[in-house]
C-alpha positions as CSV (number, residue, x, y, z in Angstrom):
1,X,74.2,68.0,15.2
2,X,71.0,70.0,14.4
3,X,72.2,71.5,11.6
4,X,73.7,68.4,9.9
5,X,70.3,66.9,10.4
6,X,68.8,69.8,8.8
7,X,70.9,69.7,6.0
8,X,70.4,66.3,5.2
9,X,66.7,66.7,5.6
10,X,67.0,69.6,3.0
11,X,69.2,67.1,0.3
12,X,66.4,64.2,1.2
13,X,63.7,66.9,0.2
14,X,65.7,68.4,-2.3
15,X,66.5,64.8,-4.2
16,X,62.7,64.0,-4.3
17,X,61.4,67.0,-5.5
18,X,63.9,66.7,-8.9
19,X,62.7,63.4,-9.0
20,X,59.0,64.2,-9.4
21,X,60.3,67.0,-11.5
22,X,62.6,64.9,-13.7
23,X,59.0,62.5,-13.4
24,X,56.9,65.3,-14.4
25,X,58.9,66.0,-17.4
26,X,59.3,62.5,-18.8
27,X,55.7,62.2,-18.5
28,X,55.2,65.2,-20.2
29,X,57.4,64.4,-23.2
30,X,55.9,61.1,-23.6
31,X,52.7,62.4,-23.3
32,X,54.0,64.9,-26.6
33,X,55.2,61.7,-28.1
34,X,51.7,59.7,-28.0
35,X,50.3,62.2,-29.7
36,X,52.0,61.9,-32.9
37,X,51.0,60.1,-35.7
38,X,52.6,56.3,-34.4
39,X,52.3,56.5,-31.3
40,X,55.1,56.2,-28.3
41,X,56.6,53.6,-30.9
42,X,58.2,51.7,-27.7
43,X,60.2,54.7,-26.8
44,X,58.7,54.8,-23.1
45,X,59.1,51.1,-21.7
46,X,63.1,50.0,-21.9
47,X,64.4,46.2,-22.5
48,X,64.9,45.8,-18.9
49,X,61.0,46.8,-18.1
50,X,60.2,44.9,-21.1
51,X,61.4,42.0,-19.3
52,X,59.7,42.5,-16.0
53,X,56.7,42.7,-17.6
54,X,57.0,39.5,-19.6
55,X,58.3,37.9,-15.9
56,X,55.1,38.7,-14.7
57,X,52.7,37.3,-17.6
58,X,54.9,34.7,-17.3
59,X,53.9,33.8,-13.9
60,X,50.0,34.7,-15.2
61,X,50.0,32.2,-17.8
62,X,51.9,29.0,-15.9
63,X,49.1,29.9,-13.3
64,X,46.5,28.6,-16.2
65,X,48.7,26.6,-18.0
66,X,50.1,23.2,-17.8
67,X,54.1,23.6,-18.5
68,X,56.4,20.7,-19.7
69,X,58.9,20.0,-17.5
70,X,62.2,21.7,-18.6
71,X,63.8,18.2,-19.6
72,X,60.7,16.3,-21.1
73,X,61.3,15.8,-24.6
74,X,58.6,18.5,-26.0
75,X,61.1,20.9,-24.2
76,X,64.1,19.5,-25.3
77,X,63.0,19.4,-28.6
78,X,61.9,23.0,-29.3
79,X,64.9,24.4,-27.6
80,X,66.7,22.8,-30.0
81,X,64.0,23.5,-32.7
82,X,64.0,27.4,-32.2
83,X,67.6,27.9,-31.8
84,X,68.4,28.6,-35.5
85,X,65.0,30.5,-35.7
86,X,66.7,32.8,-33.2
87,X,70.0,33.1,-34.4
88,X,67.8,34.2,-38.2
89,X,66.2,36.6,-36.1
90,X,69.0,38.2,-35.0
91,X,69.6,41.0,-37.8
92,X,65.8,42.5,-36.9
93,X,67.0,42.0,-32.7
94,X,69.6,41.0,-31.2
95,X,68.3,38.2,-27.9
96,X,70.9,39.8,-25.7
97,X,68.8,43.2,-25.7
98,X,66.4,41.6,-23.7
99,X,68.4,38.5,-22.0
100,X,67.9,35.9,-24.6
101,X,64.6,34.2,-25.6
102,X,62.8,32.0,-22.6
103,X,60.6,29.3,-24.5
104,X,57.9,26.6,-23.2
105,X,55.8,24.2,-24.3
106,X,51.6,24.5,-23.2
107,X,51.0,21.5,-22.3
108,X,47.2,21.6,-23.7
109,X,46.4,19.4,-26.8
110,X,43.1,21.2,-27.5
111,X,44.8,24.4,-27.6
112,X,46.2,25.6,-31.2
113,X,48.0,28.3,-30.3
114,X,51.6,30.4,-29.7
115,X,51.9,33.4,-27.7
116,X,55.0,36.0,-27.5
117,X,55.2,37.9,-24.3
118,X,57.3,41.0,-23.7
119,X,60.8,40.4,-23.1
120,X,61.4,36.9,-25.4
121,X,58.8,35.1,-23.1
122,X,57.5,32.4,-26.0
123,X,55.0,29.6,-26.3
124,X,54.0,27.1,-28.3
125,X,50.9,24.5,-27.1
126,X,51.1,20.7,-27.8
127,X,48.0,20.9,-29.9
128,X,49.3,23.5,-32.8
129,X,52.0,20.4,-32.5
130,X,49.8,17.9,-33.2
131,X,47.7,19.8,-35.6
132,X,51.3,20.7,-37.7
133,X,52.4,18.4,-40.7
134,X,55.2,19.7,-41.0
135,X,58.0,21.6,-39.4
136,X,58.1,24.2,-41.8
137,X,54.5,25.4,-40.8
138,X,55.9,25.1,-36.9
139,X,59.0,27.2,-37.8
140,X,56.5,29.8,-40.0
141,X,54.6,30.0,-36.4
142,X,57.2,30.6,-34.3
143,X,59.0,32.8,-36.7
144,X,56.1,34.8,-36.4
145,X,56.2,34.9,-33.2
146,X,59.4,36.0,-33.0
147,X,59.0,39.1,-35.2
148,X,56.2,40.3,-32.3
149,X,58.9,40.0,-29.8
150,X,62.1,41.7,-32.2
151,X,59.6,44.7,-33.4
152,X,58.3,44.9,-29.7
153,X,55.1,44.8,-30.7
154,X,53.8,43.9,-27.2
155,X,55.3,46.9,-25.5
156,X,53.6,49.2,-28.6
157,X,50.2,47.8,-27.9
158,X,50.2,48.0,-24.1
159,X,52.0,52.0,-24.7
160,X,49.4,52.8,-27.5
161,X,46.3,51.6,-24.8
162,X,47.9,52.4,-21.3
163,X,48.4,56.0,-20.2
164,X,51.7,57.2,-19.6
165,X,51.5,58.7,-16.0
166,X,49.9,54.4,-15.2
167,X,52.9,52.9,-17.3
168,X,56.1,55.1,-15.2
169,X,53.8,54.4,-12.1
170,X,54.2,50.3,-13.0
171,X,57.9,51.0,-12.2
172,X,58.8,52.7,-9.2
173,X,58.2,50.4,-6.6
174,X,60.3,47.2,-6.1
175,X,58.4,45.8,-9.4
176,X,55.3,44.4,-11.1
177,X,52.4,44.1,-8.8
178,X,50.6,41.0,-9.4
179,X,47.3,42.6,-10.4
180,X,49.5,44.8,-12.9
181,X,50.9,41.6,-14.2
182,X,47.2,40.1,-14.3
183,X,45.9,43.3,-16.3
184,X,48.6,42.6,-18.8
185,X,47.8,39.2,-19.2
186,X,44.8,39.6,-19.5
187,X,44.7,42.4,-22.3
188,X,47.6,40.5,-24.0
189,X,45.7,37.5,-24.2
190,X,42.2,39.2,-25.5
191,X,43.6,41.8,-27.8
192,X,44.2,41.9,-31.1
193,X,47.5,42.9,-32.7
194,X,47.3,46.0,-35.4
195,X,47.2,44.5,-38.7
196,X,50.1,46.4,-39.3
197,X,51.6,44.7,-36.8
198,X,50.7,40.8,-37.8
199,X,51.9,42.0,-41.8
200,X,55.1,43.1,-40.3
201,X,55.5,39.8,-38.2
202,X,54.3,37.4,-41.2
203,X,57.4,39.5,-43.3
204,X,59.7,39.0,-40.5
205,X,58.6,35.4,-39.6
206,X,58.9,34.2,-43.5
207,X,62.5,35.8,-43.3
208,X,63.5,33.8,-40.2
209,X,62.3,30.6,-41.4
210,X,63.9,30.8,-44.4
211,X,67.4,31.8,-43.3
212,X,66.8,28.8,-40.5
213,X,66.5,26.8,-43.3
214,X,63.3,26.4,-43.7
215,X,60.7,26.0,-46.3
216,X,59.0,29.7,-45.7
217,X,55.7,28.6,-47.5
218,X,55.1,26.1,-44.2
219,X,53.4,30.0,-43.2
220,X,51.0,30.1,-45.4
221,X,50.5,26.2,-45.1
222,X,49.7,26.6,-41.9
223,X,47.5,29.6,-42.3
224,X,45.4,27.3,-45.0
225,X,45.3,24.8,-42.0
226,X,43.7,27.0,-39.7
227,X,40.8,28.1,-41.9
228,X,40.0,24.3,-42.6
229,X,39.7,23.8,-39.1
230,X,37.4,26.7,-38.4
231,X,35.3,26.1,-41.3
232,X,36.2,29.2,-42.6
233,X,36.5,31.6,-40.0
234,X,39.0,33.0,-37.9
235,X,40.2,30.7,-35.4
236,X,39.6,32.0,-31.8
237,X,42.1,30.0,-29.9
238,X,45.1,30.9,-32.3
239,X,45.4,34.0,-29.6
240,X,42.3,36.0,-31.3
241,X,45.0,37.7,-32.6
242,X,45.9,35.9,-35.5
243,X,43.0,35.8,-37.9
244,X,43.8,33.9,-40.9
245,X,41.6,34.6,-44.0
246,X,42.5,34.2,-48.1
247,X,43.7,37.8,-48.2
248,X,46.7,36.9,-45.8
249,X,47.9,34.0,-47.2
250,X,48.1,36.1,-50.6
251,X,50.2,38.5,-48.7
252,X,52.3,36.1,-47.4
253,X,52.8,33.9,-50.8
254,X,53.4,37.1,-53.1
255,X,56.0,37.9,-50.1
256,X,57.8,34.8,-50.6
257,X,57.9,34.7,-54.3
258,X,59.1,38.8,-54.5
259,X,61.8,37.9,-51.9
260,X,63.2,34.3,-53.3
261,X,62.0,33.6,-56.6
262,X,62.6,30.4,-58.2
263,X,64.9,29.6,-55.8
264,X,61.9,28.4,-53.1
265,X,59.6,26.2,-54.3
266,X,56.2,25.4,-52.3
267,X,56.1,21.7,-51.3
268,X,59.6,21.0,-52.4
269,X,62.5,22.9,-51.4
270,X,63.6,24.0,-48.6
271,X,63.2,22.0,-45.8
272,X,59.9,21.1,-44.5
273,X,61.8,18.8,-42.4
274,X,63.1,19.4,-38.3
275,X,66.2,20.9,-38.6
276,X,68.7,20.4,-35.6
277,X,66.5,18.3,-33.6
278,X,67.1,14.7,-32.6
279,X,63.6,13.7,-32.6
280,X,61.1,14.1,-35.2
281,X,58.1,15.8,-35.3
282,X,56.2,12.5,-35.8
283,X,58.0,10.7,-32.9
284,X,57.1,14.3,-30.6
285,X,53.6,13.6,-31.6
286,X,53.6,10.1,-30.8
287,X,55.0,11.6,-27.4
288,X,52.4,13.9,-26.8
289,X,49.4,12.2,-28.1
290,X,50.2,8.9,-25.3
291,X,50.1,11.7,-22.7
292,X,53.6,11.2,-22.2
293,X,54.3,14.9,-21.3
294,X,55.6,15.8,-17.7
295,X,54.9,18.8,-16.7
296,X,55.6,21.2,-13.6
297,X,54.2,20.6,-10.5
298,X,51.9,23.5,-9.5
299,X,51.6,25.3,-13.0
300,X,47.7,25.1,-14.1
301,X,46.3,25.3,-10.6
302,X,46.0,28.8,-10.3
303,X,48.4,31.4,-8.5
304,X,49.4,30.5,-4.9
305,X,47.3,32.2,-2.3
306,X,49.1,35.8,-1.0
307,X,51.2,35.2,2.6
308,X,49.7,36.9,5.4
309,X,51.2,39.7,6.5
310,X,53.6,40.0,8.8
311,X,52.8,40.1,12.5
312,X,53.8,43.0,14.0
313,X,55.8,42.7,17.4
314,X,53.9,44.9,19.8
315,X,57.6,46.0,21.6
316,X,58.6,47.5,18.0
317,X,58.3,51.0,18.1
318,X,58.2,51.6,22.2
């Protein structure tokens, strides 16, 4: 009896040792990674950590945020608005890879803004609705914010700041901690993308739009909006991350016109129109702006306080 204790005792020790080794190695490689010229590129965090990580700013951000109700008609509306964004974003990554996009409407009409989290986690506030004329600038926005989540640029920004050995530690317990999950909230929310990585999501976002059907200019229409109503400047509340200046929109409109041609016209054709919805985007501002929106009970009053622990029975143990 003894000895098959002992032997098991030796596999236990054996199995954790190659696991700090095969640890020790990974961390080491990625380290060698890192070190190059782009970084870990999104090599070290997989789809499935990805997602875990988006779960958790997800939980961050309904904490501050007012969320629409799943069936009020903002909701309702952009699910169906953003479906043929996502199916247009599928040649750059396919939804499955990271279990499908989970979308939400801010319920916040002072706030102009969309957010991306890892993992497909996407948001759009009511007042970038309200402050959109059309639904080509919407679909240029979310496009956009699309190509963050399909070139994981995210999971690059947290690898290129975070260091390795912190990042594998993140995932060997039973998850995310909460304060993990806060940290990445927070540095999602007050960091700006590279500006590689906003040219590379205003090429992929004018792509999407256009194969949803869209009028691809609504981009740059939107980006014109945003400097009008800063005055000039970049506009703060559009993530920080976002600046939108003269030189961008040229970007963006000499993108357009190299990709289509003639066959896109600004302020005619495509669509500036909702496609697939069965509301308007007039009748979803009407909606919002007589403070019709429902939202979820419990989502912009903060996180709910930690349970005690557990008491311990005093006859455990004897």
């Amino acid at each position: 009896m003894r000895a098959g204790l002992n032997q098991h005792s030796n596999l236990t020790r054996g199995l954790a040792m190659n696991r700090r080794l095969y640890l020790a190695g990974f961390v080491a490689l990625a380290t060698t990674l890192a070190s190059c010229g782009d970084g870990l590129g999104g090599f070290l965090i997989s789809n499935a950590q990805e997602v875990e990580m988006g779960a958790g700013v997800d939980v961050q951000l309904r904490a501050e945020y007012k969320i629409a109700t799943p069936d009020d008609p903002t909701t309702v509306w952009l699910v169906q608005f953003i479906t043929p964004l996502i199916e247009a974003s599928r040649p750059f990554r396919p939804p499955e890879e990271f279990g499908g996009y989970k979308v939400a409407i801010i319920a916040d009409d002072a706030l102009v803004n969309a957010f991306a989290a890892p993992g497909g986690f996407t948001y759009i506030s009511t007042g970038l609705i309200l402050h959109s004329s059309t639904c080509a600038e919407i679909a240029g926005v979310m496009g956009h914010e699309l190509g963050h989540v399909t070139e994981r640029h995210s999971v690059k920004s947290i690898e290129d700041t975070y260091a390795v050995s912190a990042i594998t530690s993140w995932f060997l317990g039973d998850g995310i901690s909460s304060d993990i999950a806060s940290s990445l909230y927070g540095f999602l929310s007050n960091t700006q993308f590279s500006q590689a990585h906003e040219s590379e999501s205003d090429i992929v976002g004018v792509q999407v739009a256009h194969d949803a059907g869209y009028n691809p200019f609504g981009l740059a229409d939107f980006f014109r909006k945003l400097i009008e109503l800063s005055g000039g400047a970049s506009v703060p509340t559009f993530l920080s991350s976002h600046p939108a200046n003269a030189a961008r929109i040229t970007a963006v409109t000499e993108e357009i016109n190299k990709r289509y041609g003639d066959t896109v016209v600004d302020g005619q054709t495509p669509s500036y129109a909702c496609l697939g919805t069965t509301m308007t985007l007039d009748q979803i501002k009407a909606h919002i702006s007589a403070g019709n929106v429902a939202t979820i009970p419990g989502t912009g009053e903060g996180l709910p306080p930690e349970p005690p622990p557990a008491a311990q029975n005093p006859d455990e143990g004897s």
